[in-house]
N, C-alpha and C positions, 0 to 999 in steps of 0.2 A: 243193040245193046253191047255184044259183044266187042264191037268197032272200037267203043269209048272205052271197056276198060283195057284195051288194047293201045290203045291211043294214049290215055292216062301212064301207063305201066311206059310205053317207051319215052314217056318225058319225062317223068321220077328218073331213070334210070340216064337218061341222058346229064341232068342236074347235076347226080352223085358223082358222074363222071366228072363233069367240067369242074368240082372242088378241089381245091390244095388240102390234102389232109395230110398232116406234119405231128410227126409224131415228136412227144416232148423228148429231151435230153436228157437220160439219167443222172442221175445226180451220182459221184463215186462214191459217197456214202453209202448211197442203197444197197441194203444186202443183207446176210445173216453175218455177223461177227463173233467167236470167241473171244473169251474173253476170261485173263487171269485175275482176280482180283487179290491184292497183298493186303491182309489184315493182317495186321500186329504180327506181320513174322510169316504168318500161314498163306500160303497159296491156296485160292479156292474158286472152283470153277463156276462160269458166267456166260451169258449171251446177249448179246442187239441186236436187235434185226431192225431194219428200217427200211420205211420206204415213203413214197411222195402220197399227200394230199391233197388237190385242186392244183394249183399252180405252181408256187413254191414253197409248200411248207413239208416239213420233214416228220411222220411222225413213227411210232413204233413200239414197241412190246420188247421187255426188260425182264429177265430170269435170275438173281440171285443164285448163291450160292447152291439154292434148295429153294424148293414152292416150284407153284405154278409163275406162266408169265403175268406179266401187269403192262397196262396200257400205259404208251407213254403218249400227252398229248400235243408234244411240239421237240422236235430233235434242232439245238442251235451250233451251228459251229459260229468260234471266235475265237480270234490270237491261235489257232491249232490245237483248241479246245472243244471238244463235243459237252455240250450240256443238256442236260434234259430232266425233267420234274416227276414222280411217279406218284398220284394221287393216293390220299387216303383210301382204304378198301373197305373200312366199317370194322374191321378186326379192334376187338378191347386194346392201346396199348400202340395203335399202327398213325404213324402222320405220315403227309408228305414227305419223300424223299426228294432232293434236291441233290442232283450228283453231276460232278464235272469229272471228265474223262479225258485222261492224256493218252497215246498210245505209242507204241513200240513195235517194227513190224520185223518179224524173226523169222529167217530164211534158215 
C-alpha cells in the first residue's frame, strides 16, 4: 500500500515538473498611484491602485478626496487616458462615477 502512494506521489510530482509555468507580464499600470486632484482651483488629495483580473482586464479601488476606497470594476486606458467607472454605493444622493484621468509625472 505504501509502494502506490509512493508511486502515485513520484508521478504528480514528476507532471508538475515537466510544465511550462509562465508567469503573466504586469501591466505598468498596476500599482498604487497618488493622485492630485484640481477642483475649481483647490488641490486635493487622491489614490488608484490597480491591478489585473483573469487575463487582461484591469481593475481597482478609488479614494477621493476623503471617504473610504470604492471598487472600481474595469480600469481602460485609451488615447493616454485612464478611464474607469466607480458604482453607486446605496448612499441617498451618490450615482455612478465616470472619471477619465490624464496624468502628469513630476520628478
Amino acid at each position: 500500500m505504501k509502494f502506490r502512494y509512493l508511486f502515485l506521489l513520484i508521478t504528480i510530482a514528476q507532471f508538475l515538473a515537466n510544465q511550462n509555468i509562465v508567469a503573466q507580464k504586469a501591466n505598468p499600470l498596476e500599482g498604487r498611484w497618488d493622485l492630485v486632484i484640481d477642483q475649481n482651483g483647490q488641490k486635493l488629495p487622491s489614490w488608484l491602485e490597480v491591478s489585473h483580473s483573469g487575463n487582461k482586464t484591469l481593475v481597482g479601488r478609488f479614494v477621493y478626496a476623503f471617504g473610504s476606497a470604492r471598487p472600481v470594476a474595469e480600469v481602460k486606458v485609451k488615447d493616454g487616458k485612464i478611464r474607469f467607472a466607480i458604482p453607486h454605493n446605496g448612499n441617498p444622493g451618490s450615482g455612478t462615477w465616470n472619471l477619465k484621468v490624464s496624468w502628469r509625472v513630476n520628478k
